[in-house]
Every structure is written in C-alpha cells, then in structure tokens.
Steps between C-alpha positions, in 0.01 A plus 500: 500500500638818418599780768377849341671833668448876378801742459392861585609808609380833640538692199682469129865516444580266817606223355205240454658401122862415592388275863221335270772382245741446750309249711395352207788430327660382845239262597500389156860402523396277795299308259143658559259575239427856545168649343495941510188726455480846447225681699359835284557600144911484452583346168855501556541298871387202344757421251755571764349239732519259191840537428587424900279232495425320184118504520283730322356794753198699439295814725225426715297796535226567708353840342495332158435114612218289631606237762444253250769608246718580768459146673557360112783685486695387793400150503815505271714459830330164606787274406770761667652478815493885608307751283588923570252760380726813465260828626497843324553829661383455890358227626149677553545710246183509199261774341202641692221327374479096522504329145395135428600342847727790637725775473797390324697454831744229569322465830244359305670217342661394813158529723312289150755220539559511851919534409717688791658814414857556474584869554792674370608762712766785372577681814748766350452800744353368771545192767224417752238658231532232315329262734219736563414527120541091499241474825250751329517267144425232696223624715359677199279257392402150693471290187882547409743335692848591530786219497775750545750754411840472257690821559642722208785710418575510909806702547691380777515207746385733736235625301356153474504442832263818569249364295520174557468571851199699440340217317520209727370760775199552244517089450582523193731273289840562403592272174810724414669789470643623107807733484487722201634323254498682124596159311141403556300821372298426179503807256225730437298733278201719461273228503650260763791240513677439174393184329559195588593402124706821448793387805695243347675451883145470649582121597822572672363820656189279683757244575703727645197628681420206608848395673505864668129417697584170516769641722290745690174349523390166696346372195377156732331768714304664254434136325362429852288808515323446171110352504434173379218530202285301307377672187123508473322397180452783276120600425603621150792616254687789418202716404721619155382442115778475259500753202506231273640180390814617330644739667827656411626674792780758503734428739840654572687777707270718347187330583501231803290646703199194541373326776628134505137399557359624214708332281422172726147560457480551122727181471243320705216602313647369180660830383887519295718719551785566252758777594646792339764745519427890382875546609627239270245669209276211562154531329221300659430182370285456208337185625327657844193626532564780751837701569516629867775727630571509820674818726866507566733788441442637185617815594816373527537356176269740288783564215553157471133429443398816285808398278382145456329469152448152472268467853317846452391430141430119600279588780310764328429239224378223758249797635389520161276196580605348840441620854823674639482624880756704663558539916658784641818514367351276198211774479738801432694254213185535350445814492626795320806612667692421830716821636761367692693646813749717325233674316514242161234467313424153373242373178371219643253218327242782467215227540322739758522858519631484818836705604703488857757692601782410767694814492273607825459240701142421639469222752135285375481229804188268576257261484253529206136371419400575175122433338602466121265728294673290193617161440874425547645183439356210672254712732154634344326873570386546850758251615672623853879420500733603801837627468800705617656764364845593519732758255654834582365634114289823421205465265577753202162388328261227493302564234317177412150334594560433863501128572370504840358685824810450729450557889807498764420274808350819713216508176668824414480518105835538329584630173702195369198378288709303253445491148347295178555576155400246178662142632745722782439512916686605736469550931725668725468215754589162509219263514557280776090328544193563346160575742263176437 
C-alpha cells in the first residue's frame, strides 16, 4: 500500500520544487517506486518530477476538478511505494470564491486524501518566528495535518538550533536542517523555473540534490511520517474531449506549455497525436484533422518563428479547411503580430487578428471559466471550460468575433475573450477541465 505525503510551504519561492525532487530521487535510489503530483495549475513542475522519478506526473486541481477526476488521476500511484504531491504557493493559499470542490489550495488535496503535510520552512531573518508561523499552519485548519518541518537555507549551526528549539517547544517535527547550498538552485524566468527539457544537467543537478538532503534530512523519518492510502474507485474520467482524432500538436521550446493530462486523456479516448516543431520550420501534418498549439515562450523565440516560411505558410494552408486552435502563447502565433521585449515587432501566422506586445510587461494570473459563445475544437457553444491564465503580454488589439464570455474565479468579467476567425481559435488560458 502506498504511503502518500504533501510537500508545502508557507509561501512561493521556499523551496517546495528542489525537496520534492530531492526526496524523490533519493528514495528512488533506495529502490522505491516514487509516484509525484502537482497540486494547482503549474505546467512546468511536472516534467521536473518525471525526470527525478521516471513516472509520468500530472496537476490535481481542486478549482478546476471534480473529486472524481482527481481520484482518477491519482489512482496512478497505486502500485508505488511512496507518492509526493508537490503544493503551489502557500499551503492555504487559493482564490476567493470556491470552484468545483474548493479553492485551488494545496490544503485541499492533502485534507481530500487524508496525506500529512510536509512544510518547508525558509527562516532567513528570523529564528523562533519560524515555529510560530509553523504552529499557526497547523492550527489553521483541523482537516490538514502536519507531519513536520525540513528547514531551508538556515545560516548557521546556531541559527538552527534557535529554531529548532522553537519547534519541538511548539511540538513540532524537525526532519532537517539545509545549508544554502547554490549547486542545487534550478534556473528561472518570467514565467517560472526553466524547463525541464531545456537543462541538459537536470539529471545530475536532482542527483546532486538528492545526495545533499539525503545528507540533511532523516529521509526514514519522513518515510515514517507519511499516511498509508488506499486509492478510492473513481466515479468518472478526466472530464476532457479531444479536438479530434488526428491531432498534430506543436511541441517545442517554443510551445510546451500542456498539461500532461490532457494529452493522457485524448490518448485514452482514442485520440493521435503527431508532433511538430515551428522552430525546426515544421508545418503541421497533412494527415490530422485538428492542429492545436499550445503556450510556451514565444516571445522568446518570435524572430525565429516570424522568419520560418515553411511552418507559417503550412499552417495557414491546413486552416484553409482544418480546425487549428492556439493557447496562450499558441494564441498570439496566430495572430497578427507578437512585439517582443526589446520593442521588435514580429509578423506572426496572421490567422487571427490578434496582436500582443511584451515590451511592457503586464502580469495576466488566474483561474478562468469560460461559456463558449462559439465552437472551438472538441467543445460545442454554451460549453463551460475552466482554465488558468498565465503571460506577462499586453493586448495591442483583438479584433475578431470573441470566442467566449470569460469570468475570473471572483465572477469578475475579464477582457481576455479569445478569438475565432474562419477554421482559427484561440484562449488566453489553458484548459485544464470542462464543467459537466
């Protein structure tokens, strides 16, 4: 039976990533099989806990999901031996208003499936504090239980032994203590940690993780600490219709940005998915049904892509008479022009009349529910999708028919309508579950 623990923090930035790898990988190397989740809407965490562990991860997320995909989801860890679920931001941290069965929260996941939580505590600037923010995260809320604490980036013995005083006064748990240690920071941009698939040393930089905890961190002790689970039958699926049959799929550094379970579920339903490269010049291919681009960092590669030839005038002929939808970073290739953060203006597939611009940065951060008020690929008029949104780009114009009414998760209507033209959509947010 497997043992199921949740690594959280009280805020972003503490280290949640680099312990979930780390114990991973480490346990792992003992011979375990090790299973990872991703509570919330991060795309990029879950190809980082694949490469520590060799098994596919995917979110959970309790805005977007029922308790039934969620349940399907994780039954994946049934034949492991310890399975993490790697929190976002703080452990209670979610929007305002309550989506399908809760807020988005971490504390969510762990109170669903009953897993102890596994704080990460950075106390840089303070000592006894520490243990007081600990004791009020785990008095906070009497469905989540707290296994214990791992210190980070302590500064001196002595240091430690402040806090740790502090917590076992509290009775609290101490699993260890982590110097600073810059040979384990994974590098990051605008839109999070770098990509898994972009750091050719990510192997040897978890591994290397992984001996440094392994060092610092009673890794029997927080074994121990972990709940037995047995996963529950799941009432239904994955709640997600694939766009098609074919699909061809652009996928590179450009455009990665897709939830691993969305990909499962079109599999599952019967779907193919062929790959492409716009980087490499790759046109779509001519066999699928439906093209789909997915987000990533065009903005970082805009010359590259307005230069290509081959996978602009390829794409704009499978339009011609195929479905082609576009998300996020995908929806402003389609469009008209991309500006990027030096001021560059970029042609881009010109698909949609929609143009961004990067050279002022505007933050666009949430969770999404959208009623479509036209049909996009695989989902019909009036159908209710939820999403997140994520870029740091300015609309310049968005001209088209828009495709939906889009709400943030206070109700609060936004102006991020997305956009159909001819055989072209395109949403700001990435679809995560669709409302049934």
């Amino acid at each position: 039976m497997p043992a199921g623990l949740v690594i959280s923090a009280p805020a972003s930035g503490v280290g949640k990533t680099t312990l979930t790898l780390a114990l991973a990988r480490a346990w792992r190397n003992r011979g375990l099989n090790v299973q990872c989740f991703k509570s919330g809407p991060d795309y990029i965490d879950p190809a980082f806990h694949a490469a520590a562990t060799g098994r596919a991860s995917v979110n959970v997320d309790s805005w977007a999901m029922d308790r039934g995909t969620i349940a399907h989801l994780v039954s994946r860890g049934t034949d492991a031996d310890v399975v993490l679920a790697e929190g976002s931001m703080g452990l209670f941290d979610g929007v305002a208003a309550r989506g399908v069965c809760g807020t988005g929260a971490t504390a969510d996941i762990a109170e669903m499936l009953g897993w102890p939580v596994v704080l990460v505590i950075d106390p840089s600037g303070q000592a006894q504090t520490a243990a007081a923010i600990a004791a009020g995260l785990r008095d906070y809320r009497a469905g989540v239980r707290l296994a214990g604490v791992v210190l980070n980036r302590v500064a001196s013995q002595r240091h430690e032994d402040l806090v740790r005083r502090a917590l076992n006064d509290a009775g609290i748990a101490v699993f260890g203590a982590l110097p600073r240690h810059a040979e384990i920071s994974l590098p990051k941009r605008h839109l999070g940690l770098v990509q898994a698939e972009e750091q050719a040393e990510i192997g040897k930089l978890i591994d290397e993780a992984a001996r440094f905890v392994a060092e610092h961190v009673d890794l029997d002790a927080v074994l121990r600490s972990a709940a037995s689970w047995s996963p529950q039958p799941a009432a239904n699926g994955l709640n997600v219709t694939p766009p098609g049959q074919r699909i061809a799929l652009a996928r590179d550094a450009a455009f990665s940005f897709v939830y691993p379970h969305m990909l499962e579920a079109w599999r599952a339903a019967g779907a193919e998915i062929s790959t492409f490269s716009p980087l490499a010049d790759e046109a779509p291919d001519a066999s699928a049904d439906v093209c789909w681009l997915p987000g990533g960092y065009p903005e970082l590669h805009a010359g590259t892509i307005a230069a290509n030839a081959h996978f602009r005038s390829g794409l704009r002929a499978f339009a011609d008479t195929r479905p082609v939808h576009g998300e996020c970073g995908g929806y402003m290739v389609l469009g008209t022009a991309l500006t990027d953060a030096d001021g560059i203006r970029h042609e881009m597939t010109g698909l949609l009349g929609l143009e961004t611009s990067f050279a002022k940065r505007r933050m666009h951060l949430g969770y999404r529910l959208a009623a479509l008020a036209a049909p996009m690929p695989g989902h019909q008029v009036g159908a209710r999708l939820r999403g997140h949104e994520f870029h740091y780009s300015t609309i310049v114009a968005q001209p088209d028919t828009p495709l939906a009414v889009v709400h943030d998760a206070t109700g609060a209507v936004i102006a991020e309508t997305g956009s159909r033209r001819d055989h072209a959509t395109g949403t700001f947010f990435h679809l995560i579950a669709e409302d049934r």
